[in-house]
N, C-alpha and C positions, 0 to 999 in steps of 0.2 A: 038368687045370686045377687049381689051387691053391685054395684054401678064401679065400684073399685076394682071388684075379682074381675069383670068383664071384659075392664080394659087392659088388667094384667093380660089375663088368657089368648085375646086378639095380638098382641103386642108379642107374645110367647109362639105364636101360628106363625106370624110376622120375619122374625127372626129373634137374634139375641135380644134379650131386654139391656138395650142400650142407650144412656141419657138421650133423648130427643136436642139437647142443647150440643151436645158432646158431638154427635152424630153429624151435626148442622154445621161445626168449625172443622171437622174432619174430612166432610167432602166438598169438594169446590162450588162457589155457588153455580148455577145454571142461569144464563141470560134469560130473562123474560120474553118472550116474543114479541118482535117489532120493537125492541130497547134499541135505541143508538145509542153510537157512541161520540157523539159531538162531532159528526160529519166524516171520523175517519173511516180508511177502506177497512174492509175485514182481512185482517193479519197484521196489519201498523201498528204502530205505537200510538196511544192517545195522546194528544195537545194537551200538555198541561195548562190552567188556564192562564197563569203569565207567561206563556210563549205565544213569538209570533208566528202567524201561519207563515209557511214556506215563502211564497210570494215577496213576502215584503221584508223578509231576510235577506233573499236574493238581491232583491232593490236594491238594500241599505248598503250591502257586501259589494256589487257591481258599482254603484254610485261612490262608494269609496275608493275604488281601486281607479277611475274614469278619473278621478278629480289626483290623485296621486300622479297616476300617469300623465297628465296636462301640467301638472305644476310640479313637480320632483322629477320623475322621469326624465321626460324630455326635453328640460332644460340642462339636465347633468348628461343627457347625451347630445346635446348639440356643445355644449363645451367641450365632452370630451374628442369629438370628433370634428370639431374646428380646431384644436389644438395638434392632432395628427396632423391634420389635412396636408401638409409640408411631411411628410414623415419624422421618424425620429430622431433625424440629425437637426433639424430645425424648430423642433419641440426641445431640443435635450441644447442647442447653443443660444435658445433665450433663456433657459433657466441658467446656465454659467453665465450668462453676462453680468456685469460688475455691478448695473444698478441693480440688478434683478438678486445678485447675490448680498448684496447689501440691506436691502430689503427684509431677505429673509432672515438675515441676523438679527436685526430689527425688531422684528416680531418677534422672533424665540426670545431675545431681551426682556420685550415689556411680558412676555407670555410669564415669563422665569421669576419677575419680580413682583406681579400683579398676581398672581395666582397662589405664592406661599403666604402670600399678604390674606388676602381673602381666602386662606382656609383656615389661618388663626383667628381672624377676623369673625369666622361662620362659625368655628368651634365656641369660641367666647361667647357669642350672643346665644345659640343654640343653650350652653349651657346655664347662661344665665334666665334665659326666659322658662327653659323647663326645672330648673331645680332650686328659684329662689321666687318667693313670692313679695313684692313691693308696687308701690303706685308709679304708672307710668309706661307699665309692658306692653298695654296695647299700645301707644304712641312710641314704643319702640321697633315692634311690630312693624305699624304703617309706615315708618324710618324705612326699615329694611324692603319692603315693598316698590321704596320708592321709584327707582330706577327704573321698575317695568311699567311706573305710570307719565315719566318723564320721556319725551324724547332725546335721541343719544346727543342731535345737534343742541340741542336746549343745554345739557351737559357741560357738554364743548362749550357755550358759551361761558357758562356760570365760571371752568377753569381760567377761561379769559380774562373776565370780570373780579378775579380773584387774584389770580397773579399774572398779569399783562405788565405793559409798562404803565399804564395807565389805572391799573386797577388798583384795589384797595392794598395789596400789600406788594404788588409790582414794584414802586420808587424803591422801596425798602431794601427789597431783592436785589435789584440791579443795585443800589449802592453799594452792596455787600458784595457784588460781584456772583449773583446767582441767577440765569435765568432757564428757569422754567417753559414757561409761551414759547412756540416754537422751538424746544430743544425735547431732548428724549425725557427730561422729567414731567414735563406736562403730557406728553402720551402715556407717561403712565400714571399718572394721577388721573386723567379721565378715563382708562382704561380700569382702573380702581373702582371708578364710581359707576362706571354703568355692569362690571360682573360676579361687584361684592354682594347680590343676597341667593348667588346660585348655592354657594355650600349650606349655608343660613336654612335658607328655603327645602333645602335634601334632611338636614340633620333633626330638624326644629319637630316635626312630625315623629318621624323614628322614637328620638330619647323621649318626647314625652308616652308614645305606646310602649317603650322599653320600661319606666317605673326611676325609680330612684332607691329601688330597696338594697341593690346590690353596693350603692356609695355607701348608703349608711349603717351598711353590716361594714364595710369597713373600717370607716368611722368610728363604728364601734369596737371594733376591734385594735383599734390606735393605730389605723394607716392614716399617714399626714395625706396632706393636698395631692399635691407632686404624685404620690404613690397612688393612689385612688384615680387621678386622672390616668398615669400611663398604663395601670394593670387592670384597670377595671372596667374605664371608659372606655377608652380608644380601642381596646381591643373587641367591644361590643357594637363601635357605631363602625368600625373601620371600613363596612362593604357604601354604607352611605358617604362616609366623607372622602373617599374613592369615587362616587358617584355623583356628587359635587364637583369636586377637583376637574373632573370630566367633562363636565357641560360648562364649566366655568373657565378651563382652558380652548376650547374649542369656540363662546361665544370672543374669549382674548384675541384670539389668532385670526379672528374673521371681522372683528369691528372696525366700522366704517366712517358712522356719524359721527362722533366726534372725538375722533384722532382727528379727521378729515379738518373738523375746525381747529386745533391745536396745532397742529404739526406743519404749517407755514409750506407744506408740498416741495420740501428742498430733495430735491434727486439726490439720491447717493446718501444723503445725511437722516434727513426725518421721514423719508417714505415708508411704512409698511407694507405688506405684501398687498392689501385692498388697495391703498392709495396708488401703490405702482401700476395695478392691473387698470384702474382709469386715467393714467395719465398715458400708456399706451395707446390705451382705447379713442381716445382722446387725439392722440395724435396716427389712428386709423394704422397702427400697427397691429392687426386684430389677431394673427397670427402668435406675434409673441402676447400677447395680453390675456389670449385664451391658454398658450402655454402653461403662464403663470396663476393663469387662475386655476388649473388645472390641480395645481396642489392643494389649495386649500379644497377645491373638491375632493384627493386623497385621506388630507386630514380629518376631512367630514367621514365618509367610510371607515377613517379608523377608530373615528370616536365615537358612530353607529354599533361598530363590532364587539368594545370596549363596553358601549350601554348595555346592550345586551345579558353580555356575557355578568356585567352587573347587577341587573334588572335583577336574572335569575338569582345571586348570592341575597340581596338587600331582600327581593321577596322569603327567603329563607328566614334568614333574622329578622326578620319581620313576624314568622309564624313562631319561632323559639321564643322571641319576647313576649308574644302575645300570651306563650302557652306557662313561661316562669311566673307571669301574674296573675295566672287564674288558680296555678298551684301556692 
């Protein structure tokens, strides 16, 4: 008998004559004896080998939420609860007071005029820097950066220096009968310069992961400018430049450094709601000062709630853009 028929016959005694390969993918493997499995217990999930072990997730997770809690936390609850400490009728008649409502006008003002400014502002360069190619974009770029490498009072000053009485186009202005320095156009001109690369900064990322194919199908199609931007663009970046708009009103509303040098600290006339809240503090009114600071901590939570709920939409379009330029 042949060395072939033998091993048929055995294999036949065995069971069905069944591939030896086939047989092999068909039943689960069997652990070796003494195999680990990279230190875990029996019944766990194995550690993939870029996860960290437990331990130092915990750490990372704990040591995060410690440093929150010391610097967010319980700074926003000791405002809020030095702002009660008088109860509500005395929290609720420093915010009616005159300067204090003054103030807030104030800021809704420069909020109102500085924020449609910089999102025209963020849309143009956004789409300039994603859909035109020319020399010069990175130093348009580092332009747009500028502001977070500047300090706010550096700012303030440069408005100074610009149109003061003294500054380079100051005599001019005051001849003309225009002043800026100390009046509400220089709070928003440096309110301009320290919040214009937030929409910038949101959109510039987006439209370039979104493509450019959908302008130029229109394009081709003989949609002019105008039409391409309102039906094409805007309604695809719309959750980003909502997400701009967002952190760009909320840094408006809360700027310190340099309104603080511009705005000449005139009660009633060039205060913002920051400037108000240290000229109380200041004069150890801590009750109404934590009052009022009390809102722009509300504003803060609403603009937290707002990101959010953003976060979620912009991560979406995010994933539909990515997914129309693979197809």
């Amino acid at each position: 008998m042949s060395r072939l028929s033998r091993a048929t016959e055995a294999l036949a005694l065995d069971g069905p004559t069944e591939p030896l390969l086939a047989r092999a993918k068909r039943e689960p493997a069997r652990p070796t004896p003494g195999a680990t499995t990279g230190g875990a217990r029996p019944g766990s999930r194995p550690r993939r080998p870029d996860e960290d072990p437990p331990a130092v997730r915990w750490a990372l997770v704990g040591f995060a939420l410690l440093f929150l809690a010391a610097f967010v936390v319980l700074p926003a609850s000791v405002v809020l609860v030095e702002a009660l400490r008088g109860g509500v009728a005395l929290w609720w008649k420093a915010l009616v007071d005159a300067d204090a409502l003054s103030a807030v006008k104030l800021t809704l003002l420069v909020a109102a005029i500085s924020v449609p400014l910089n999102a025209l502002f963020g849309l143009a360069a956004a789409w300039s820097i994603t859909r035109f190619r020319y020399r010069g974009k990175h130093v348009l770029l580092s332009l747009i950066d500028l502001p977070f490498g500047v300090s706010p009072v550096i700012s303030g000053m440069i408005t100074v220096l610009l149109f003061g009485a003294q500054g380079w186009l100051g005599p001019w202005l005051v001849a003309h009968g225009y002043k800026v320095v100390f009046a509400v156009p220089g709070i928003v001109v440096a309110t301009v310069f320290v919040t214009f690369p937030f929409v910038a900064r949101e959109l510039i990322p987006f439209m370039q992961t979104q493509g450019a194919e959908e302008e130029e199908a229109a394009l081709v199609l003989g949609a002019s400018g105008w039409q391409i931007l309102t039906r094409v663009t805007l309604p695809n970046v719309k959750w980003s430049l909502l997400y701009g708009v967002i952190l760009c009103n909320a840094r408006a509303m809360g700027e310190f450094g340099a309104v603080s040098v511009v705005s000449g600290h005139i009660r009633g006339v060039t205060n913002t709601i920051s400037l108000h809240v240290e000229i109380l503090y200041n004069e150890y009114a801590f009750q109404a000062a934590f009052a009022v600071a009390s809102l722009l901590f509300l504003v803060a939570i609403a603009t937290l709630g707002a990101k959010q709920a953003l976060e979620w939409r912009q991560r979406a379009a995010l994933r539909a853009a990515a997914q129309r330029n693979v197809l």
